[in-house]
N, C-alpha and C positions, 0 to 999 in steps of 0.2 A: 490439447486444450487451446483454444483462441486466445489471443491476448483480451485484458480488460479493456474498457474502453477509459480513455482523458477523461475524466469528470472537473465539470466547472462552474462554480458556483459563485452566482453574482448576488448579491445583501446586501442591505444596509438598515440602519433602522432611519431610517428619513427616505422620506420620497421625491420624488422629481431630481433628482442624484444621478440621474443615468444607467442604471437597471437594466432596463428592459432593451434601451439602445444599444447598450454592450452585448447583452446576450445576443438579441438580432444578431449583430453585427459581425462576432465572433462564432455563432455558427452557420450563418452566410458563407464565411471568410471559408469555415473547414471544410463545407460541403462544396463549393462550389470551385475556388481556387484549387484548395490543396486532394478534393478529391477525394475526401474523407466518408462513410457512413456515418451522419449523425442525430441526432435527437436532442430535440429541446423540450425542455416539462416546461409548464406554463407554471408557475406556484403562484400568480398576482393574481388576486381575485378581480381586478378594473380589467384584466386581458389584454392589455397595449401591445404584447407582445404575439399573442395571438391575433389579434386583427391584422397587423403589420405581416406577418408572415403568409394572410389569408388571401393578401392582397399581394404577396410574392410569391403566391400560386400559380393566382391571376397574370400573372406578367409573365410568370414562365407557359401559360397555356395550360394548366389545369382546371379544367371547369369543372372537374367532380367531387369538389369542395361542401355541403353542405352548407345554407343560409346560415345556420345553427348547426353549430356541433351536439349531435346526440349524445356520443359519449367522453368526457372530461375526465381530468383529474379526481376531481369528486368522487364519479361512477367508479372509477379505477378506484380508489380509497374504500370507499365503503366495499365494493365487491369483492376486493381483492387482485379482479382482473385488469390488469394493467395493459396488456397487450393490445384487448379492441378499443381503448382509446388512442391509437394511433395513427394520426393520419398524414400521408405523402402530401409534403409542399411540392417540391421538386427531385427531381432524382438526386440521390443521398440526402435528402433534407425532409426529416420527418418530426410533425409536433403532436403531443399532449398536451390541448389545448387549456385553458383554462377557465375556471367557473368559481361568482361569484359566491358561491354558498362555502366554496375553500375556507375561507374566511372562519367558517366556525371548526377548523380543523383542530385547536387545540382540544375544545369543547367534546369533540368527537373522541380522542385519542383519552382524556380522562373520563369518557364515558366506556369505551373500550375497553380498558386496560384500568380498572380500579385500582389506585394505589401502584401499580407497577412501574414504575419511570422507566426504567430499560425498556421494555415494551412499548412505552408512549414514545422515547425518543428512537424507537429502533425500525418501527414500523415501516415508516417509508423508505429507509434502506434497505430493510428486506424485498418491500415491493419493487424495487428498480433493480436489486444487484442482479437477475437473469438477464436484465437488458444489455447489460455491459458486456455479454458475451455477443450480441449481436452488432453494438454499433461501437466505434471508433472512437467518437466524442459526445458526449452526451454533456448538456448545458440546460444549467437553472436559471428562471428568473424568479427570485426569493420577492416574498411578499415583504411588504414593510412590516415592522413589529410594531402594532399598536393596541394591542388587546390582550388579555392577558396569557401569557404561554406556562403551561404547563404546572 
């Protein structure tokens, strides 16, 4: 069996805190330097970290980016299918991009899951743990908490 991959999770409940820079930054640093397969989920529904990376496509010569990402964190959320929101920054650096409508993800989760809080909080680590058999380091950038969770 593969090892798991790092998982790294950047939050806070305030914003403009540096977030989104640190995750940039820290899976730039793992895919690029150290040569790592990894993955960043976008969780901010403003996408700072998805545009920044969209434009470190660009720099590395990917032009088959899409203007608009079709499928999101969202898509992945409600579908289930997490995998075809995936999309190649650069070699070893791959994102789930992010989408404003995340934002009503607790909303979704007590509408999902009535009453079951395991299941509300458990969801999205069911949906990522098969990915940790594929990539190295996989990296969050946590949405601010400003609404009400769960």
């Amino acid at each position: 069996m593969p090892n798991k991959a790092e998982t790294y999770v950047v939050g806070n409940f305030k914003g403009g805190v540096g977030k989104s820079t640190t995750v940039q930054m820290l899976s730039f640093e793992s895919a690029f330097r150290k040569d790592r397969k990894t993955l960043v989920i976008d969780l901010d529904p403003q996408g700072n970290t998805s545009d920044v990376l969209s434009l470190t496509a660009e720099n590395f010569g990917n032009d088959t980016l899409p203007d608009e990402f079709d499928a999101t964190i969202w898509e992945a959320v409600r579908s289930g299918d997490i995998q075809s929101s995936i999309y190649q920054i650069m070699p070893n650096l791959d994102l789930i991009p992010a989408n404003i409508s995340f934002s009503d993800f607790p909303d979704y989760m007590i509408e999902k899951y009535p009453g079951d809080k395991l299941s509300q909080f458990g969801y999205m680590e069911e949906l990522i743990e098969p990915l940790k058999n594929i990539y190295e380091a996989v990296s969050y950038t946590h949405l601010d908490v400003y609404k009400r969770q769960f």
